[in-house]
N, CA and C atoms as an extended XYZ file, in Angstrom:
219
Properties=species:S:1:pos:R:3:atomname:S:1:resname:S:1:resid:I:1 pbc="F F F"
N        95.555      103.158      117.126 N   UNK     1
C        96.987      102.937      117.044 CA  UNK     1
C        97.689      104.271      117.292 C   UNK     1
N        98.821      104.280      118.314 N   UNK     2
C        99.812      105.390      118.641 CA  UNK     2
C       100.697      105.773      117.546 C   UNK     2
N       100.899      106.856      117.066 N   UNK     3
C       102.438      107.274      116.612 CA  UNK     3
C       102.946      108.180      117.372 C   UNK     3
N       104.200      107.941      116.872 N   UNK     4
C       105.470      109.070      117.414 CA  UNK     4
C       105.187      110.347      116.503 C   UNK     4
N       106.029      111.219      117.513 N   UNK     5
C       105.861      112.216      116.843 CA  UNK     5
C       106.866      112.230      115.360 C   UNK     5
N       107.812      112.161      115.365 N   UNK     6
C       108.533      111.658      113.944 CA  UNK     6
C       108.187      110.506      113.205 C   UNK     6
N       106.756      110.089      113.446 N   UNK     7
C       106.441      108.703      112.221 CA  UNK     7
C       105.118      108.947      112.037 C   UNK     7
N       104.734      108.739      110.280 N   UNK     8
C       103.778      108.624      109.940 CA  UNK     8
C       103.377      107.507      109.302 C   UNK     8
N       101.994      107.398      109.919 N   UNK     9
C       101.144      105.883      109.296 CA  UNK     9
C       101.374      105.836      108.164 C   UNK     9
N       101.493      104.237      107.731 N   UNK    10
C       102.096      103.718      106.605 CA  UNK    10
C       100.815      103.697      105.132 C   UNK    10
N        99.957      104.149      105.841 N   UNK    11
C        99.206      104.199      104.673 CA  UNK    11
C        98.770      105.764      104.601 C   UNK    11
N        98.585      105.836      103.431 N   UNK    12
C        97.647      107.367      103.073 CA  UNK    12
C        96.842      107.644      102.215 C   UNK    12
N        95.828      108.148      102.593 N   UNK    13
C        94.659      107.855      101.542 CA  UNK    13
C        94.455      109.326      100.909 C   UNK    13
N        94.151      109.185       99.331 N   UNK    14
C        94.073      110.605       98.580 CA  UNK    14
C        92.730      110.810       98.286 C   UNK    14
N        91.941      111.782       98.659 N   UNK    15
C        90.673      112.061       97.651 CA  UNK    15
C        90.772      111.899       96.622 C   UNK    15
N        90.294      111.288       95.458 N   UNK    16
C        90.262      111.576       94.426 CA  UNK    16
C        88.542      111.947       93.970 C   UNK    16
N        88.267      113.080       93.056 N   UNK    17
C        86.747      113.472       92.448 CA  UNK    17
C        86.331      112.053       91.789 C   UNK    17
N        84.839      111.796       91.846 N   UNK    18
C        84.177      110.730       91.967 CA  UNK    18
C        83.940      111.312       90.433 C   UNK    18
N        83.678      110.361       89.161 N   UNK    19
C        82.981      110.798       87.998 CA  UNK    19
C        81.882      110.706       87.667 C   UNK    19
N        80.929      111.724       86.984 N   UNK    20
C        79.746      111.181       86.611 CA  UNK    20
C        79.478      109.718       86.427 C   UNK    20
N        80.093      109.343       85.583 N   UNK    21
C        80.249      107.711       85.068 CA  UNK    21
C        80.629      106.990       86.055 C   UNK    21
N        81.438      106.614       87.074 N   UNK    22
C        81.344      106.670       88.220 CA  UNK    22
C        80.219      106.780       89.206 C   UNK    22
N        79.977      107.851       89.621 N   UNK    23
C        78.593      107.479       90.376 CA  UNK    23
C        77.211      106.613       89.361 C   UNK    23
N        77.595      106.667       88.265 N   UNK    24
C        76.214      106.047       87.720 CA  UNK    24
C        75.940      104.560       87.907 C   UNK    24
N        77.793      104.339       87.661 N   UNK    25
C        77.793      102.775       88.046 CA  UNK    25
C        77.737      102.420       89.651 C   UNK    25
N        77.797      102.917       90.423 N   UNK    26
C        77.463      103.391       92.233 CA  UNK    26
C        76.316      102.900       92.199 C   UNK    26
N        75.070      104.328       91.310 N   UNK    27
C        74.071      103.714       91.478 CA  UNK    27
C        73.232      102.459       91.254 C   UNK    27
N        73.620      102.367       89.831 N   UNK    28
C        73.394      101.162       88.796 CA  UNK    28
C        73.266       99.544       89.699 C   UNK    28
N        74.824       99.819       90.587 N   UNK    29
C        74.751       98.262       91.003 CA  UNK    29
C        74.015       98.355       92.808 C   UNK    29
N        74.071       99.588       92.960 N   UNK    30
C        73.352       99.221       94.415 CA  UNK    30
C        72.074       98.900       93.979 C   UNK    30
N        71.679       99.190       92.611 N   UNK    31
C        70.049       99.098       92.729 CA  UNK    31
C        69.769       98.132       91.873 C   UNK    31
N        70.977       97.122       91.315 N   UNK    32
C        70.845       95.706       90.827 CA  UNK    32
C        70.954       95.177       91.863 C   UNK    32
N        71.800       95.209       93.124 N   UNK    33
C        71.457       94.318       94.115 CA  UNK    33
C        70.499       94.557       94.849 C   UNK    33
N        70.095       95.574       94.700 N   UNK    34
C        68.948       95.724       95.747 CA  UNK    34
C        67.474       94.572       95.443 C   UNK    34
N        67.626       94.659       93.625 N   UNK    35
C        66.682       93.948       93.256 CA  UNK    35
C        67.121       92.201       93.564 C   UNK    35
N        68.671       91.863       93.487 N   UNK    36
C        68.591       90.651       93.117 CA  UNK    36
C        68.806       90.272       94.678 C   UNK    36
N        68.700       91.251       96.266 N   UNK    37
C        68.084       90.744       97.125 CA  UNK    37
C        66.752       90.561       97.437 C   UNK    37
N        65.771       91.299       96.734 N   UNK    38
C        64.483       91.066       97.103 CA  UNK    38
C        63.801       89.741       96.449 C   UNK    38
N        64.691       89.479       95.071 N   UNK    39
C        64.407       87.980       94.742 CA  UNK    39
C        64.754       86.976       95.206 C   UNK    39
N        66.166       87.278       96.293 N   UNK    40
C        66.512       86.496       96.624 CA  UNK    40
C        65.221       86.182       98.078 C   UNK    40
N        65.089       87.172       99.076 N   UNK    41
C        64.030       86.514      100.032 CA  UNK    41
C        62.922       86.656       99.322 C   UNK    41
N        62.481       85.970       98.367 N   UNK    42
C        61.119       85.596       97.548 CA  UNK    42
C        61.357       84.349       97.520 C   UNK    42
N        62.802       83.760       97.554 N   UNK    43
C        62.749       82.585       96.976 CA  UNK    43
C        62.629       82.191       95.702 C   UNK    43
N        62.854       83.780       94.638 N   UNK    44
C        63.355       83.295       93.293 CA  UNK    44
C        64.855       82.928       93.038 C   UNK    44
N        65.516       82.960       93.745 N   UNK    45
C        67.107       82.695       92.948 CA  UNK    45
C        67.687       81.934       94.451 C   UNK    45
N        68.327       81.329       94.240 N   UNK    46
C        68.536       80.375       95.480 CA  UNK    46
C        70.427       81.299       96.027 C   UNK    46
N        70.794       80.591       96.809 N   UNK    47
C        72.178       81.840       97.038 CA  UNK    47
C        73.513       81.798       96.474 C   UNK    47
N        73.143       80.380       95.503 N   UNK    48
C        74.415       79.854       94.967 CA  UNK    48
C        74.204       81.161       93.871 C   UNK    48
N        73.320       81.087       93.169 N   UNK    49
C        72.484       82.214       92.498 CA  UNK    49
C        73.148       83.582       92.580 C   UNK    49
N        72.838       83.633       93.505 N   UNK    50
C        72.872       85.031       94.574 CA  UNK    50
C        74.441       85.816       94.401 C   UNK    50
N        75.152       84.626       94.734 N   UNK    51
C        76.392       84.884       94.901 CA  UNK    51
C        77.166       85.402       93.577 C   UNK    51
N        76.777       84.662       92.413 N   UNK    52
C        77.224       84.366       91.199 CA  UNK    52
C        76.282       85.522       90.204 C   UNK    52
N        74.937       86.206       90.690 N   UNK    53
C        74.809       87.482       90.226 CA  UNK    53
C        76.052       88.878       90.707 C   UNK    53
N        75.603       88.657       91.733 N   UNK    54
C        76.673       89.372       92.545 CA  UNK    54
C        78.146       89.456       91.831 C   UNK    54
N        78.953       88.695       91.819 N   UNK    55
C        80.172       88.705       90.939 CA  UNK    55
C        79.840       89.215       89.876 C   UNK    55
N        78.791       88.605       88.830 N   UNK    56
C        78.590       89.906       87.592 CA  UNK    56
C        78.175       90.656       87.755 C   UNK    56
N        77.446       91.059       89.130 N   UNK    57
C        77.456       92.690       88.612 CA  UNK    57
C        78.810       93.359       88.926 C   UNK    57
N        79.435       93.164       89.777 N   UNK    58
C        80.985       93.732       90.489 CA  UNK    58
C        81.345       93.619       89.022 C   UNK    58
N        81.555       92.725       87.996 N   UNK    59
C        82.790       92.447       86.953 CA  UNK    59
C        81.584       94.150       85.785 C   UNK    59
N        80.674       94.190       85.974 N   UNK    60
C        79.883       94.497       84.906 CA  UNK    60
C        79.749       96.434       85.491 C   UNK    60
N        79.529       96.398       86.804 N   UNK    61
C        79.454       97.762       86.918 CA  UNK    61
C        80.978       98.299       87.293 C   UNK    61
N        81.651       97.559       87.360 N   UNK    62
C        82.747       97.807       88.849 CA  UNK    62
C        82.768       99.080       89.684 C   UNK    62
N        81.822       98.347       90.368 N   UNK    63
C        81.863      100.183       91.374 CA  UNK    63
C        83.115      100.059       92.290 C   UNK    63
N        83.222      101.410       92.740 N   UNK    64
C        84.369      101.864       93.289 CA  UNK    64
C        83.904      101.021       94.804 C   UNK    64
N        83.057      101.320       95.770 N   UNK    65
C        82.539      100.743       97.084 CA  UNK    65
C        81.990       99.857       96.961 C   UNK    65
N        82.223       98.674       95.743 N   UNK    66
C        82.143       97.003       96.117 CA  UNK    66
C        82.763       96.539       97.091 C   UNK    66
N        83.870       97.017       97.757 N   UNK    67
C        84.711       96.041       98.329 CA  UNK    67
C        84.264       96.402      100.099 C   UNK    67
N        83.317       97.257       99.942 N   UNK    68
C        82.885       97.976      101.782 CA  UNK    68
C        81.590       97.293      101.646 C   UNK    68
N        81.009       97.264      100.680 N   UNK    69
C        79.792       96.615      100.454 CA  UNK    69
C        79.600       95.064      100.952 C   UNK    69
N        78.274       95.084      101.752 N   UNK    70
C        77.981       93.670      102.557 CA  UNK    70
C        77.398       92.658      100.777 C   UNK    70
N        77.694       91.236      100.907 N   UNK    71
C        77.180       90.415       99.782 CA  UNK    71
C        76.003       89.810      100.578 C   UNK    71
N        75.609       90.045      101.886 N   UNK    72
C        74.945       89.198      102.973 CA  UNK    72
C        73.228       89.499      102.017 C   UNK    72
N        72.827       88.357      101.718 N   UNK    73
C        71.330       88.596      101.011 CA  UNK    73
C        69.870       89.033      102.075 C   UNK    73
């Protein structure tokens, strides 16, 4: 997308420092889903399953990069 030289994009994004507590829950849930995909192609948890772990972990870790994160099992 073009701008003018007198206009700036309507959005702006701030760094903000990531927290210990913070990255723990980062890690915490990439590596609950990691597990509750490998059960899932085992054929222990079916995807209705799948889906509905998934939401608790988002409600339980709330990581910051849930929302860039694929749910694809």
């Amino acid at each position: 997308m073009a701008y003018f030289a007198d206009e700036e994009p309507a959005l702006r994004f701030e760094r903000a420092p990531i927290t210990q507590d913070q990255m723990l829950h980062e890690f915490e849930y990439a590596l609950a889903q990691q597990i509750l995909k490998s059960m899932l192609k085992r054929n222990l948890i079916s995807d209705d399953e799948y889906r509905n772990i998934t939401i608790l972990n988002r409600k339980s870790f709330n990581p910051a990069l849930a929302g860039i994160m694929s749910d694809n099992g």
